[in-house]
N, CA, C and O atoms as a printed pandas DataFrame, in Angstrom:
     atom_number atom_name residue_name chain_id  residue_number  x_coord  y_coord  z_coord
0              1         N          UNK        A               1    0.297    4.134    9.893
1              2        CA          UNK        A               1   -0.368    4.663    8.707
2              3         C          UNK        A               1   -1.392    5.693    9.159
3              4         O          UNK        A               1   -2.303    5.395    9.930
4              5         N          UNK        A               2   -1.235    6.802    8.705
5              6        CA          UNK        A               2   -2.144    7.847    8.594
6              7         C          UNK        A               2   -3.378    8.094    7.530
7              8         O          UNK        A               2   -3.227    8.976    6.686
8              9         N          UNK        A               3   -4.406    7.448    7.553
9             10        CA          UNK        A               3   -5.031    7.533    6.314
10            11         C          UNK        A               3   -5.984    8.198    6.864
11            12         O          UNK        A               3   -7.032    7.595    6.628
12            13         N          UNK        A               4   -6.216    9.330    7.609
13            14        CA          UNK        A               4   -6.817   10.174    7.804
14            15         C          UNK        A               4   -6.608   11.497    7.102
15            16         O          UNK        A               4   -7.301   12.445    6.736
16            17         N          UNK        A               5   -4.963   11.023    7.075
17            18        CA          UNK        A               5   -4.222   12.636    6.072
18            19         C          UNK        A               5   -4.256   11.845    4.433
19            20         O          UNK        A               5   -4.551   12.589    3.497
20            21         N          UNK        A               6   -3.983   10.496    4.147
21            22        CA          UNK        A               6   -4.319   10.101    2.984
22            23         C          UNK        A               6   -5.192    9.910    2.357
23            24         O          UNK        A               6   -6.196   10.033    3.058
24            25         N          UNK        A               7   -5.509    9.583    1.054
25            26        CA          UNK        A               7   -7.020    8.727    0.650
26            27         C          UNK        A               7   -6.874    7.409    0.382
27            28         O          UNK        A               7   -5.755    6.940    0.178
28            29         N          UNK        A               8   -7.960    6.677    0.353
29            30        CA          UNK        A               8   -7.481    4.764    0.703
30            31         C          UNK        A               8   -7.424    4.754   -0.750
31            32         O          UNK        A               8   -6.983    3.658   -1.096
32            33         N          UNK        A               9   -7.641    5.387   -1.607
33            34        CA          UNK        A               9   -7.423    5.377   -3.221
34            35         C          UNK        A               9   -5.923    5.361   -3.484
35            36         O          UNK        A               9   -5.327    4.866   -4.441
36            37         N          UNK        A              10   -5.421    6.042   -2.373
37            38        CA          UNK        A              10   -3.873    6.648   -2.888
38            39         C          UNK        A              10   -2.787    4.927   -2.199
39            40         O          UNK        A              10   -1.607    4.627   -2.376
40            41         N          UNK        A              11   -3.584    4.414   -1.657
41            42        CA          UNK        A              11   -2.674    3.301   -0.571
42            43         C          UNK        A              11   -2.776    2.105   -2.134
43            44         O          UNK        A              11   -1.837    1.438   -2.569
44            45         N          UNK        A              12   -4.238    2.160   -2.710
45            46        CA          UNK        A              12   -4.649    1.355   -3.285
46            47         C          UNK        A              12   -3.473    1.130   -4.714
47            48         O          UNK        A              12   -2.817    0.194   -5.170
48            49         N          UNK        A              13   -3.705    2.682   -5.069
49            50        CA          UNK        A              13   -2.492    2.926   -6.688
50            51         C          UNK        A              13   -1.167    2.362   -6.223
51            52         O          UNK        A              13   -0.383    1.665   -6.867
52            53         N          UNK        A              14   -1.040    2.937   -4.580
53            54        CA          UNK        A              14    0.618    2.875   -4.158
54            55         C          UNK        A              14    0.900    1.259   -4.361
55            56         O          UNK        A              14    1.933    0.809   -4.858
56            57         N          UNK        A              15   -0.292    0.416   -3.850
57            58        CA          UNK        A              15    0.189   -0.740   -3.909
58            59         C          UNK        A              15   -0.036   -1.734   -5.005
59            60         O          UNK        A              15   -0.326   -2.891   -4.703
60            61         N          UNK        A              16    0.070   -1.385   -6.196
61            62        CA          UNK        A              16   -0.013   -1.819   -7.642
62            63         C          UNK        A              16    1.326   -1.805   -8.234
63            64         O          UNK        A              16    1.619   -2.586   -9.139
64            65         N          UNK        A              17    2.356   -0.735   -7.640
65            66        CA          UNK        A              17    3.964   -0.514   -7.555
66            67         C          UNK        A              17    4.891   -2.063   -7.026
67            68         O          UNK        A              17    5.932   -2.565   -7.450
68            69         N          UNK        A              18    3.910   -2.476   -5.899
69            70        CA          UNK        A              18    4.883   -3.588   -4.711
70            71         C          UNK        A              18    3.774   -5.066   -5.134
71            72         O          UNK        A              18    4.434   -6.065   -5.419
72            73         N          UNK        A              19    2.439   -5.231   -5.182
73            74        CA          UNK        A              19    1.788   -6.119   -5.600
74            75         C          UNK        A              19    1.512   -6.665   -7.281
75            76         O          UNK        A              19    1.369   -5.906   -8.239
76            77         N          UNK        A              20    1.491   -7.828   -7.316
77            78        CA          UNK        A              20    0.680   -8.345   -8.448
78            79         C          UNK        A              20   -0.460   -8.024   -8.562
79            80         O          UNK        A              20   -0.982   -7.974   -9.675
80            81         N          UNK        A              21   -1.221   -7.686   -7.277
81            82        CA          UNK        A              21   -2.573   -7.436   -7.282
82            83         C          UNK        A              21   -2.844   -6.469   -5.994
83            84         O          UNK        A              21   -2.668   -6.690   -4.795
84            85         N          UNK        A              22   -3.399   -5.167   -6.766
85            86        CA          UNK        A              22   -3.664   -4.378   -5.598
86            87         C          UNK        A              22   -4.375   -4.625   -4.884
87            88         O          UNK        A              22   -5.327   -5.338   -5.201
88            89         N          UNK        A              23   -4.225   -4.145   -3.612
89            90        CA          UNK        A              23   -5.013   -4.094   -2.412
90            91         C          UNK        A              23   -6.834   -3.630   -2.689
91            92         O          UNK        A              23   -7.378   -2.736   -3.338
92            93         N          UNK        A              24   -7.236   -4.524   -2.002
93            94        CA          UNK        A              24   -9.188   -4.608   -2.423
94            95         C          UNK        A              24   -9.637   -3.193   -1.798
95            96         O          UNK        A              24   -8.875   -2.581   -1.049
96            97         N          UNK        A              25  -10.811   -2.743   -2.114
97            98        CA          UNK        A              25  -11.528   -2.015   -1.654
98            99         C          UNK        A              25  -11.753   -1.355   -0.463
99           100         O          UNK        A              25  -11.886   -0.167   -0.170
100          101         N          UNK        A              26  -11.777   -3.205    0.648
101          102        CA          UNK        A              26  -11.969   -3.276    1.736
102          103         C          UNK        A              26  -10.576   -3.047    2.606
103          104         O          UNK        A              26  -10.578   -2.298    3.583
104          105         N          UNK        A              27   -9.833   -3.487    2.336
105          106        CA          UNK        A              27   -8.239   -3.299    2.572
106          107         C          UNK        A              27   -8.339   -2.898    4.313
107          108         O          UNK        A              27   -8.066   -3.530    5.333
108          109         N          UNK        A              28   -8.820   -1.656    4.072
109          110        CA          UNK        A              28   -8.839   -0.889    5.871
110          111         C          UNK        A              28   -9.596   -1.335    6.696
111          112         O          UNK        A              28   -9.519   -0.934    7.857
112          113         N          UNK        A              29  -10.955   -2.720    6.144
113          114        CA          UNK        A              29  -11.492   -3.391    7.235
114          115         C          UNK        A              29  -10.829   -4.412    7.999
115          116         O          UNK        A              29  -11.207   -4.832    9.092
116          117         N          UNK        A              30   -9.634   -4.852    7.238
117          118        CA          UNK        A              30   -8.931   -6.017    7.495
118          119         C          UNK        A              30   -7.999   -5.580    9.124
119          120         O          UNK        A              30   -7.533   -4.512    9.520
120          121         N          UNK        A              31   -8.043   -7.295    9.879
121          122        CA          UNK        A              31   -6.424   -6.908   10.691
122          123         C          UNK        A              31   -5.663   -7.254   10.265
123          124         O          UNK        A              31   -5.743   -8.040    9.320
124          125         N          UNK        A              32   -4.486   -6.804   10.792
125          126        CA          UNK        A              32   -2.573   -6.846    9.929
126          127         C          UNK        A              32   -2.787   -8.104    9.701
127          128         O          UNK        A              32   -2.820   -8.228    8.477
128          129         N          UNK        A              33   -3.007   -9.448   10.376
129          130        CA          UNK        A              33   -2.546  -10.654    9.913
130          131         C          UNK        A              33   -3.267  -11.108    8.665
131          132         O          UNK        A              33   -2.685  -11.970    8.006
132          133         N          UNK        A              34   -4.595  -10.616    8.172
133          134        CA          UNK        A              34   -4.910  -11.041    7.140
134          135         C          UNK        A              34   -4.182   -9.704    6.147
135          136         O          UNK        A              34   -3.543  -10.281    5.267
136          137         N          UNK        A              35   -4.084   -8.624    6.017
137          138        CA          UNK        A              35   -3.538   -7.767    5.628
138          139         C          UNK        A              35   -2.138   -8.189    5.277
139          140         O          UNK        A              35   -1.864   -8.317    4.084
140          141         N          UNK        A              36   -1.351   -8.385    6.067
141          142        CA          UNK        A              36    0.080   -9.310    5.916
142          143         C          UNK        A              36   -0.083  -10.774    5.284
143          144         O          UNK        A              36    0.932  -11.142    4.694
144          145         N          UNK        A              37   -0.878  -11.454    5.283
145          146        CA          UNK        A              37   -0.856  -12.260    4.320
146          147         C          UNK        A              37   -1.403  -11.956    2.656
147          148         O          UNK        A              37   -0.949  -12.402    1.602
148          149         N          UNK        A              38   -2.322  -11.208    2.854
149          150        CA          UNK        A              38   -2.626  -10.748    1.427
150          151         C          UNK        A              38   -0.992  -10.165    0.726
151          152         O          UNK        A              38   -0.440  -10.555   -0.302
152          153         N          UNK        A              39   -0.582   -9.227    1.618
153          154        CA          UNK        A              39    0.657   -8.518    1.059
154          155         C          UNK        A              39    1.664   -9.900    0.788
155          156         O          UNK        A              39    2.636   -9.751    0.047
156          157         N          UNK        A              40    1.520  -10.627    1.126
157          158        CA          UNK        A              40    2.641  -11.772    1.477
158          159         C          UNK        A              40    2.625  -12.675    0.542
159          160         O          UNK        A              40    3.724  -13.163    0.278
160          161         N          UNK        A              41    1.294  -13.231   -0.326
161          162        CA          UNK        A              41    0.972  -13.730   -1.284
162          163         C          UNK        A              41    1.218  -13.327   -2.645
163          164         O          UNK        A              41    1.482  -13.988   -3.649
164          165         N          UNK        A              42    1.028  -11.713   -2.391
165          166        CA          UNK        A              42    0.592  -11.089   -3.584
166          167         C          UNK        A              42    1.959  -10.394   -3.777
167          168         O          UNK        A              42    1.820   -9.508   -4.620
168          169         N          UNK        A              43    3.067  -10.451   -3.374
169          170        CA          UNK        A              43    4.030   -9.687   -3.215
170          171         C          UNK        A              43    5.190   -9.871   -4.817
171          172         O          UNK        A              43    5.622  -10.953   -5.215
172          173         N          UNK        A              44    5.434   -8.669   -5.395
173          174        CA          UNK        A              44    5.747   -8.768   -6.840
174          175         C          UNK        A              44    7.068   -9.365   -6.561
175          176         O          UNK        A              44    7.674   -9.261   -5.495
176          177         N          UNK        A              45    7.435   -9.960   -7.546
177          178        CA          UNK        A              45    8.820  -10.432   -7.692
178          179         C          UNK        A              45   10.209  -10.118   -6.918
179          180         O          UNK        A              45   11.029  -10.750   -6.252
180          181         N          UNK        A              46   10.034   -8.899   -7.336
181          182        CA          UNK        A              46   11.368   -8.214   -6.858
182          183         C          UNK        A              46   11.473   -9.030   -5.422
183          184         O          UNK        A              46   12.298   -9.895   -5.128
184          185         N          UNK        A              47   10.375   -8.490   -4.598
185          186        CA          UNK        A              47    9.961   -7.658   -3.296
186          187         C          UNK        A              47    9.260   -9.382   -2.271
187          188         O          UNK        A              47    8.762   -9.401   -1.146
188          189         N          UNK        A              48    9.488  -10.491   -3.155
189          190        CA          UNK        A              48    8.834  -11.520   -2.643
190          191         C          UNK        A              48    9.256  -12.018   -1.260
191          192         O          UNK        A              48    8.445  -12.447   -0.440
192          193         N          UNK        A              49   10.813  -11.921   -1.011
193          194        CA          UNK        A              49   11.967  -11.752    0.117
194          195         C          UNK        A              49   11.391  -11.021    1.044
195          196         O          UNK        A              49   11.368  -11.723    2.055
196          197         N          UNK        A              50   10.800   -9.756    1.312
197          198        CA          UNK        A              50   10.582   -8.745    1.829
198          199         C          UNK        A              50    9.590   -9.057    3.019
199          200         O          UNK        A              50    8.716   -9.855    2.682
200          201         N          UNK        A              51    9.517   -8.662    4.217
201          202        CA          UNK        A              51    8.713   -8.744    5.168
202          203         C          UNK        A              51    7.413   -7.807    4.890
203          204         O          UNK        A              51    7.390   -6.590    4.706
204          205         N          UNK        A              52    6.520   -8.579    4.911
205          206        CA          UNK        A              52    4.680   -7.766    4.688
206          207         C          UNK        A              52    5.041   -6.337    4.964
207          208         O          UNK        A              52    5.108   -5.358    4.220
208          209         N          UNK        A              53    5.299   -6.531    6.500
209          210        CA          UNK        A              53    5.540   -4.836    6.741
210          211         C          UNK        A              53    6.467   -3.606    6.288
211          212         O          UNK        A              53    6.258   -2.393    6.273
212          213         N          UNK        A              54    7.806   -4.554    5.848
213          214        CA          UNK        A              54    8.812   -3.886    4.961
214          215         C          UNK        A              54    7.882   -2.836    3.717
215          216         O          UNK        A              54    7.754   -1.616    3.621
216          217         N          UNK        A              55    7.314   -4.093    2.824
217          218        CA          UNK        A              55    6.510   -3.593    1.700
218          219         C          UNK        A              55    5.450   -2.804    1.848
219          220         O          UNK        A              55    5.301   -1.960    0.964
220          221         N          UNK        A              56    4.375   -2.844    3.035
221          222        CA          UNK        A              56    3.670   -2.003    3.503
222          223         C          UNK        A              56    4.027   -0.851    3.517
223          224         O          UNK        A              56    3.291    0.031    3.073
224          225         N          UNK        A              57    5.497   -0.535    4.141
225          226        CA          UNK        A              57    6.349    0.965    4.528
226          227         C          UNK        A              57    6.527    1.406    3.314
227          228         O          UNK        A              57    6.216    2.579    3.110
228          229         N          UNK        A              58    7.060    0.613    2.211
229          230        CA          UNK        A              58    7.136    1.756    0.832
230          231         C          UNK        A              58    5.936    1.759    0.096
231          232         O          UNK        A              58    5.930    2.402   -0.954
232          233         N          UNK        A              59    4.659    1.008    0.538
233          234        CA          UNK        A              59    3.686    1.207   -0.078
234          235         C          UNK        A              59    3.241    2.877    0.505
235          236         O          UNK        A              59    3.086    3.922   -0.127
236          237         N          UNK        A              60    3.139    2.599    1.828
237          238        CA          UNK        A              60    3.036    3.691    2.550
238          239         C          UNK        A              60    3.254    5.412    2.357
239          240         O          UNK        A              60    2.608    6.460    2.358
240          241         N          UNK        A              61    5.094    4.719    2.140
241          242        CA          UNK        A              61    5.448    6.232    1.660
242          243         C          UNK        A              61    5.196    6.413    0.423
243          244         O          UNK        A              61    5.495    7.589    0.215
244          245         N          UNK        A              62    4.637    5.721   -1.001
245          246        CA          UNK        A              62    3.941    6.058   -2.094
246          247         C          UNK        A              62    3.162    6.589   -1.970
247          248         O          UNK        A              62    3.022    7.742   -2.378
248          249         N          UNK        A              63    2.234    5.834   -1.257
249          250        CA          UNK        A              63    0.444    6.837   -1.132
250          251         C          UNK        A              63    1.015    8.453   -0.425
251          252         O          UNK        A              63    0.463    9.508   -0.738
252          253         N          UNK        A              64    2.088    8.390    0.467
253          254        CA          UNK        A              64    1.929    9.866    0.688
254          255         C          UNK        A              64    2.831   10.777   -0.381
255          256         O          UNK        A              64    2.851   11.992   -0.573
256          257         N          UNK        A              65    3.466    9.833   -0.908
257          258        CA          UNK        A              65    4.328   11.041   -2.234
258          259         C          UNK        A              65    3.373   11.763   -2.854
259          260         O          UNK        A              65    3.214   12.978   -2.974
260          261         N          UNK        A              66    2.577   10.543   -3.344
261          262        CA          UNK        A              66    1.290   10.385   -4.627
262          263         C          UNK        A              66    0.527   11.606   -3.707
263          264         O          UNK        A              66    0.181   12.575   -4.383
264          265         N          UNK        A              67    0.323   11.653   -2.725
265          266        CA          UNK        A              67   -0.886   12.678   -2.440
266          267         C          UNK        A              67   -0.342   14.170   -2.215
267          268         O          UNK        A              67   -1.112   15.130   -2.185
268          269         N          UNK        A              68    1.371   14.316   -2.024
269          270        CA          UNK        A              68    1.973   15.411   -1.685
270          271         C          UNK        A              68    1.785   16.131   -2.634
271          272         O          UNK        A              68    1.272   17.250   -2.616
272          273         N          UNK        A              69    2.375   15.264   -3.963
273          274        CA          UNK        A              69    2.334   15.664   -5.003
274          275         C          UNK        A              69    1.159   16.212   -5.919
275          276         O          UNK        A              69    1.242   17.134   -6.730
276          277         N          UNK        A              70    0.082   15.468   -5.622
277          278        CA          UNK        A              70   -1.102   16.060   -6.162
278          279         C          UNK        A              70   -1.277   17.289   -5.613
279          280         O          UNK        A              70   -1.477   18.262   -6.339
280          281         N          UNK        A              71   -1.207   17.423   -3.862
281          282        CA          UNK        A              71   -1.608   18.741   -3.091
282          283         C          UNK        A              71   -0.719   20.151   -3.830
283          284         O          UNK        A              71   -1.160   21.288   -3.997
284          285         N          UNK        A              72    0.380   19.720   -4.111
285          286        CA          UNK        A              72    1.426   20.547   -4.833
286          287         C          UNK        A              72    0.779   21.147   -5.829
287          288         O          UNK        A              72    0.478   22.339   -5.887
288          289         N          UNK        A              73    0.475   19.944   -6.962
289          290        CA          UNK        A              73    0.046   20.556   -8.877
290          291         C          UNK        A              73   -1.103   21.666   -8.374
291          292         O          UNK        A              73   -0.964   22.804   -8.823
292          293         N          UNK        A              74   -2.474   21.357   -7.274
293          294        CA          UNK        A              74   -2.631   22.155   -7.487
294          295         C          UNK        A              74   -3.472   23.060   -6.924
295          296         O          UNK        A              74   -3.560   24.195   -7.393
């Protein structure tokens, strides 16, 4: 994860798509294992099957669509 080129706002929206409950505030203070369990708990229906990190990766590539796309409009 590059969230130097992202904003932690954009990881946050992305993961409201894959979670019941988006990712907190703090999100980027966390290590993967509490990070992977939050994702692991909170993981929406579909996507409950899914390995933390699986869901992480399309959270991932959301936050960078979401920000391509903004850089695009304007």
């Amino acid at each position: 994860m590059t969230t130097s080129e992202y904003l932690k706002s954009d990881f946050i929206f992305a993961s409201k798509t894959f979670l019941c409950k988006e990712l907190p505030n703090d999100y980027d203070q966390w290590d993967d294992k509490k990070l992977d369990e939050f994702i692991k708990v909170n993981a929406w229906q579909p996507f409950e099957n899914h390995a933390p990190s699986d869901i992480w990766d399309n959270i991932d590539a959301l936050a960078e669509d979401v920000r391509n796309y903004i850089k695009e409009e304007n």
